[in-house]
Steps between C-alpha positions, in 0.01 A plus 500: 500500500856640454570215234201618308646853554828428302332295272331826384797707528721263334307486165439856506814583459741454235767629708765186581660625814141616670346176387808288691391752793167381488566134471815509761235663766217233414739204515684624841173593624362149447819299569552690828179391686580151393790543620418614862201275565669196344890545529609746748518291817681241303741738363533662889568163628713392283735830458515458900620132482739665285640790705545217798755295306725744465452642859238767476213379754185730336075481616385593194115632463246220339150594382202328598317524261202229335617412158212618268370175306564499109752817566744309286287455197294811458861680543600346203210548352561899574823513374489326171167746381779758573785389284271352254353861446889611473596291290172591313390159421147571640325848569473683846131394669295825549188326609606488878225215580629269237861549632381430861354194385812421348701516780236353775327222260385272790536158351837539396585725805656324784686235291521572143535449229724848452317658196644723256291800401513447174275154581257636748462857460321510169222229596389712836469807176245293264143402565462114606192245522484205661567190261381185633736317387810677651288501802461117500913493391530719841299280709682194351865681650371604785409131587829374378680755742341448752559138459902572497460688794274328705551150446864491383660786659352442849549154528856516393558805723427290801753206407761780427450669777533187718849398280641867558423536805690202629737451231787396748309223590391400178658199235631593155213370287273696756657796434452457101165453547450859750707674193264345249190606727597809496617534190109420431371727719602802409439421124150382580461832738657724245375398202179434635458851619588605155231259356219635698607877474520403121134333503350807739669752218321334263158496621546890503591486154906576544774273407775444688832448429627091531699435754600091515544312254583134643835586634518163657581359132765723420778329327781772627522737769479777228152313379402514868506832469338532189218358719480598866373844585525658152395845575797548770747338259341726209543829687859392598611419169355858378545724757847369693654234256524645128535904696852296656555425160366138495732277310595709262846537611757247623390196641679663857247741514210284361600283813527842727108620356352162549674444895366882523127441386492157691593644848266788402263222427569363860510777687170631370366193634584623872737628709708170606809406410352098426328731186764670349711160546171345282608744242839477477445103485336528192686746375803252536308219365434728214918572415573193280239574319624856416874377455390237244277751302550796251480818592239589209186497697372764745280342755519365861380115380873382430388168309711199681346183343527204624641295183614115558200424759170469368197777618394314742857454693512909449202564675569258749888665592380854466230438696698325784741821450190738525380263840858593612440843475155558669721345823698827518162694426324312754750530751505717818908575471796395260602263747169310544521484124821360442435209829172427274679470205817271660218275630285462198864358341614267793439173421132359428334487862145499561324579858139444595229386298375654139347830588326699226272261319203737397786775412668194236126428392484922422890489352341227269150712419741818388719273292226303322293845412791704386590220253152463428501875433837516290326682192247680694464807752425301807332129572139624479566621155298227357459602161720268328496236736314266292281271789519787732326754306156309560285720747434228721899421587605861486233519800618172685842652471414829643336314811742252569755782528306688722428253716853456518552822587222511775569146646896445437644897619815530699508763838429787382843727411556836406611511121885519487557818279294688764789591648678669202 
């Protein structure tokens, strides 16, 4: 309600100083209840741990409080309508139902993707009618979600959940394979929440905004990026990055804006320290990059291609380097993360037998219909597929992967980005 408020009073007035008013009240407003539902204890706790190393023994209060699911999205969401309307690149909403819906769309609620106003607003404001055929395309991603989340996800949640939780115990070349599990997981769990919000948008008639685009074959850790969670990196780049001044300046402070945005980035993932060290990991993978490139280009990606290996070598080192990464993410402290780590580097030991078959098998599925898929929206998008445009496959497709589903689904777990 209030951000709808200063969206109205912002583009009413023409005034500079009252419009900052407005848009400082909306953005304090919104950025202090994330802050106290999501951040205050760990702030509390961690100011405390401060006091006591230099001899100041404090009980400071903690809330407890039930985190609000989706708070971190829609907040976004909130503030961006505001500064967009400041910065007068859209138009205040006066139809309060429309903005509502904005704000509380339910497939893109809980877990994104973060819309921009601009994209979503104007297609709650026009008439729609079903169309059968981005009905069927809706269908088509809800089945492929749910096939990332239910068959690939799960099943690779239990083998890196087993890994992780005895990682002590655990050979190197098991520990690769619980950071490549994971690494799977939550890109089968994230993206395939985004697919079937995507698919359930579209069967209402609204489009939403992409938000994976195979990260997995990134080239660079700036391509990765290109690719993984585009509507966080997006708003970043828009609202923190280029307002720091982006890289516009020396490469010093391009470094100091992208290690900024990147713990942001972290942080806004939860309040943990393993988080923000995610963050500042690929921040510093990110470095080279920036001191090997001009300073003529004003966006977050800095390009850091991989030239004497061949694309396949790339993908396979920044993927290793992104399977590196998800440790510290997936990891309950910085210490667990960097015993992990040690281990998955100590010689080439293997304990126990092969665990994880049917989660390889899924691994496999993913890989074979996202290069099937190269040149198209998703791996049901038959339409220039040649053999697999005939009716009769299309439907042998659809049931074999639904069967799969059905037959072949891990336990059951709670989709990762629940939580932020």
């Amino acid at each position: 309600m209030l951000s709808w408020v200063c969206g109205l009073m912002i583009g009413r007035s023409d005034i500079r100083k009252r419009r900052m008013m407005w848009l400082s009240l909306n953005i304090i407003v919104n950025a202090g209840i994330l802050i106290i539902y999501k951040y205050f204890n760990f702030f509390a706790d961690n100011f405390a741990v401060m006091l006591g190393k230099i001899g100041f023994e404090v009980d400071m209060v903690t809330l407890n409080l039930v985190l609000p699911v989706g708070i971190s999205f829609y907040t976004f969401q909130a503030i961006s309508y505001t500064l967009d309307v400041y910065r007068r690149t859209i138009r205040p909403e006066y139809d309060i139902a429309a903005f509502f819906a904005f704000i509380s769309f339910f497939p893109q609620l809980v877990a994104g993707p973060i819309e921009r106003a601009g994209n979503l607003l104007p297609q709650f404001n026009r008439n729609r009618k079903f169309v059968y055929e981005t009905g069927v395309d809706g269908l088509k991603l809800i089945l492929w979600g749910l096939f990332k989340k239910v068959f690939l996800a799960d099943n690779c949640a239990r083998i890196a959940d087993l890994i992780f939780g005895n990682y002590a115990a655990e050979g190197s070349l098991n520990l690769w394979w619980g950071a490549v599990a994971f690494s799977f997981q939550i890109y089968g769990d994230f993206s395939g929440y985004s697919d079937m919000a995507k698919g359930s948008a579209k069967l209402l008639g609204i489009d939403l905004t992409q938000n994976f685009n195979k990260p997995y074959a990134a080239t660079s850790i700036s391509d990765f990026w290109r690719k993984w969670h585009i509507s966080l990196q997006s708003w970043l780049r828009d609202y923190v990055y280029i307002p720091l001044g982006g890289s516009r300046k020396s490469k010093a402070k391009t470094i100091t804006n992208t290690v900024t945005v990147f713990m942001f980035s972290g942080l806004w993932h939860g309040a943990a320290w393993p988080y923000i060290a995610w963050g500042g990991y690929h921040a510093a993978l990110l470095i080279p990059g920036i001191l090997m490139k001009g300073k003529n280009t004003d966006t977050i990606h800095i390009s850091a291609k991989v030239r004497p290996f061949s694309t396949s070598v790339a993908m396979a080192f920044t993927f290793l380097l992104v399977c590196v990464g998800w440790v510290i993410f997936r990891s309950q402290t910085i210490d667990d993360a960097c015993l992990y780590i040690k281990g998955m580097f100590d010689g080439f030991s293997y304990t126990g037998n092969f665990k994880g078959r049917v989660s390889l098998l899924a691994i496999m599925i993913l890989i074979v219909g996202e290069c099937i898929s190269k040149k198209n929206h998703h791996p049901f998008d038959f339409r220039f597929s040649g053999v697999l445009n005939c009716r009769a496959v299309r439907w042998f497709v659809y049931i074999t992967f639904s069967l799969i589903i059905i037959l072949f689904s891990g336990d059951a777990a709670e989709f990762i980005y629940f939580q932020f």
